[in-house]
N, C-alpha and C positions, 0 to 999 in steps of 0.2 A: 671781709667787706671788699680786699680791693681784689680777690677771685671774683666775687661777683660782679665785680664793675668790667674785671678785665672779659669775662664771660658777654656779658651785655654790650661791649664793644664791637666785640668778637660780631655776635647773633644781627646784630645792628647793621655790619659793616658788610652782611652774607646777604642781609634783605634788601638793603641800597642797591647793592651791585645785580641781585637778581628785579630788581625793580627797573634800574635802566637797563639789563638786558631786553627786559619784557617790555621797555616803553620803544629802543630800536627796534625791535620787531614787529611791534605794533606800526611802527612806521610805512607806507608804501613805498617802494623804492622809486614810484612814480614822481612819488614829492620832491626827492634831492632835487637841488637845486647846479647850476653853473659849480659853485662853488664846494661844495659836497660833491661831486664829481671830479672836477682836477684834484681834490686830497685823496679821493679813492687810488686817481691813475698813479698820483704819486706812490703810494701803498705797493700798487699792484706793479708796477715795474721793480723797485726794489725786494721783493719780496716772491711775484709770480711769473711775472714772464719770462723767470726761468727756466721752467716748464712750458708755461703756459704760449708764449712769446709774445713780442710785442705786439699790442690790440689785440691780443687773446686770438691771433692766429692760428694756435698751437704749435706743438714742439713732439716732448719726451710725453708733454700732458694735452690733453683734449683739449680741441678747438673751444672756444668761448663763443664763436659769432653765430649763433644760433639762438633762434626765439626760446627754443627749448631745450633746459639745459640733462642731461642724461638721469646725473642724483638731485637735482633740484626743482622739483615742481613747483615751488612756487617762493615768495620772498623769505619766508620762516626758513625752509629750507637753505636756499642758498649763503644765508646767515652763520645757520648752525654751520655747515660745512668749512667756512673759513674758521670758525671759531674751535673745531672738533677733529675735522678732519673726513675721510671714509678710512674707515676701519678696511682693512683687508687690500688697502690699494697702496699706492705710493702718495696719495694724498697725504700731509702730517697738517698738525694741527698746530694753530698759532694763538693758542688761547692765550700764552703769556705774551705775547709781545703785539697783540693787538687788545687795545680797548674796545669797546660792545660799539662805541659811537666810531671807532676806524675801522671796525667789521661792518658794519652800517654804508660809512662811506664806500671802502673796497666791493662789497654788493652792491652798492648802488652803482658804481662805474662798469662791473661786469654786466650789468642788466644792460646799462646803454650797448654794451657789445652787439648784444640782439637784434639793434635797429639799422649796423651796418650789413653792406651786401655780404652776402657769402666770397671770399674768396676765390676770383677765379683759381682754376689748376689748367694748365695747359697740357694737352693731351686728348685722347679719345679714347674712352673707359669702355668702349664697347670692343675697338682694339686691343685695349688691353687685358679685356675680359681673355682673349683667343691667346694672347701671350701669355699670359698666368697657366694658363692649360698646356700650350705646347711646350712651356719652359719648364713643367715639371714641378713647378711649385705646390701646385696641391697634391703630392706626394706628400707631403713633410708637413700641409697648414691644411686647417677646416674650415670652410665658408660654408653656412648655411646647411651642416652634418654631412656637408661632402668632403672628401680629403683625410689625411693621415694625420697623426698627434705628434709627429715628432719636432715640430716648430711651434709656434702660439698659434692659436685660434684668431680668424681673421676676421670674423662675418662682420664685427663692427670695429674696426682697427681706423676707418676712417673719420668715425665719434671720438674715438680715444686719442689720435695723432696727427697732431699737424702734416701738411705737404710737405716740408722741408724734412721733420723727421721720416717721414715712410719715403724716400728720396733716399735721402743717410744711408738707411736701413739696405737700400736694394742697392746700394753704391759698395756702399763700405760697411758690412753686418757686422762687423767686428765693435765697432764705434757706440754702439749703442744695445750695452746686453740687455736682455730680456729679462725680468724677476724667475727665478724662478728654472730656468736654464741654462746653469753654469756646465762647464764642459768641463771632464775630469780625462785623464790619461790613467791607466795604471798596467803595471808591467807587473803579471806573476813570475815567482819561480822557474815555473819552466818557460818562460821566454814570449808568454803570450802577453801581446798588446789588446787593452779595449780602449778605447775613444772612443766618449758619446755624452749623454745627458747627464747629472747624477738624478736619478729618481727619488735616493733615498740613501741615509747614510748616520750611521752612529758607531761607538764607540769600535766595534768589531767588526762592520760589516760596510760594506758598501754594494749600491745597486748601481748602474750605468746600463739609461737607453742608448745601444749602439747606433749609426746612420743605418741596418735595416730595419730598428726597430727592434729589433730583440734583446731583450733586458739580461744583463751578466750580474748574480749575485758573486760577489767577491768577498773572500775573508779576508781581513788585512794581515792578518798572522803569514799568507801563505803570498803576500805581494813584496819585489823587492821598490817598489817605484807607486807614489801615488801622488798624481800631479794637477793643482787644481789652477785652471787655464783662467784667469780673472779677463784676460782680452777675448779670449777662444770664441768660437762660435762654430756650428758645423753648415750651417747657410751661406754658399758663396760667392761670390761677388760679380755681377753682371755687369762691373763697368767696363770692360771689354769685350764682353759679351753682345750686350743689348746698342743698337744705334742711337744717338741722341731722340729722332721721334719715338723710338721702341719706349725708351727709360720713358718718355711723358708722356706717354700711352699706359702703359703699367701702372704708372703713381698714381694717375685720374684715376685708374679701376677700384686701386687699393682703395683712396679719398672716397670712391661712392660706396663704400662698404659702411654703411652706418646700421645695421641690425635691423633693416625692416623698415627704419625711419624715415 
């Protein structure tokens, strides 16, 4: 008897909790009130504008201030998202540390994000269209299936990244790696250096995109040095390079890179 009570607790306590999930979502986000909004902002500073930065400018993580959110079409969405995450991205999910009703408010406050202005960028993105080209950057980055893979793909890098970050980025590329683009060193036996990407890498073997682009399969057996660069990067730094209008010309261009949007 008291399995089955503890069962029934159990089954009771799975239905409650999926019942107020289902009643926040059934909610518009239009409804929130004053007050449902400052406990969201409270949420979302503690928790996102880590990423996100303050008033969902962006950062490390996509802008917020947009009517349209990229994985979010519509309130159900943006719900599930704080509550799950996206899979395959740097999004993480805060299912345990937010309740269905602070996931509720935290969407409700990014929705208001929507109704402020876009964020000026200062610069001239048509200038800095001709700078990304003469500076060789799309050598290494793809906008729109033009350009080389040996950097991240850019066509919507201004969706995904605040000004400040893609700023960073072209300042100081070291400061902020990319998932997915760690930089390895390794020294064979006979005295050859590669520095570049790691492509791919287990037990025995390891691959490194080199900066032309061409991939070294390496055995580890036959390497005396394999060195993994956690700051590295092979993108390098235009803050001596580029003039302060150059540098805000450039970041405008990156910023209107939203995919089409």
């Amino acid at each position: 008897m008291r399995w089955c009570a503890h069962v029934f607790l159990c089954v009771a306590g799975v239905l409650l909790s999926l019942s107020a999930l289902a009643t926040a979502q059934s909610k518009s986000l239009n409804s929130a009130d004053q007050t449902d909004r400052a406990a969201g902002k409270r949420i979302f500073d503690a928790q996102c504008a880590w990423c996100h930065g303050t008033d969902g400018v962006g950062g490390t993580g996509s802008t917020l201030q947009g009517r349209m959110l990229r994985h979010a079409a519509d309130d159900t969405a943006l719900i599930g998202i704080l509550k799950n995450g996206i899979p395959g991205t740097e999004m993480p999910s805060f299912a345990i540390s937010l309740t269905d009703n602070m996931a509720w408010q935290t969407a409700a406050y990014v929705h208001s994000l929507g109704r402020l202005p876009p964020q000026k960028v200062p610069g001239n993105p048509e200038r800095g269209s001709a700078i990304y080209e003469s500076r060789g950057c799309a050598v290494c980055h793809i906008v729109s299936g033009r350009g080389g893979g040996l950097g991240p793909e850019l066509t919507a890098i201004g969706a995904l990244r605040g000004p400040a970050s893609l700023r960073e980025s072209v300042m100081t590329p070291e400061a902020a790696q990319s998932p997915g683009y760690l930089v390895v060193r390794a020294v064979t036996r006979a005295g050859v250096e590669v520095r570049g990407n790691r492509v791919n890498e287990d037990v025995f073997w390891v691959h490194i995109r080199d900066l032309a682009g061409d991939v070294h399969a390496l055995e580890k057996k036959d390497l005396t040095l394999l060195e993994r660069q956690l700051k590295g990067t092979l993108m390098p730094s235009y803050d001596s390079v580029l003039s302060v209008t150059e540098r805000d010309d450039l970041v405008a261009y990156l910023a209107s890179l939203r995919g089409g949007r």
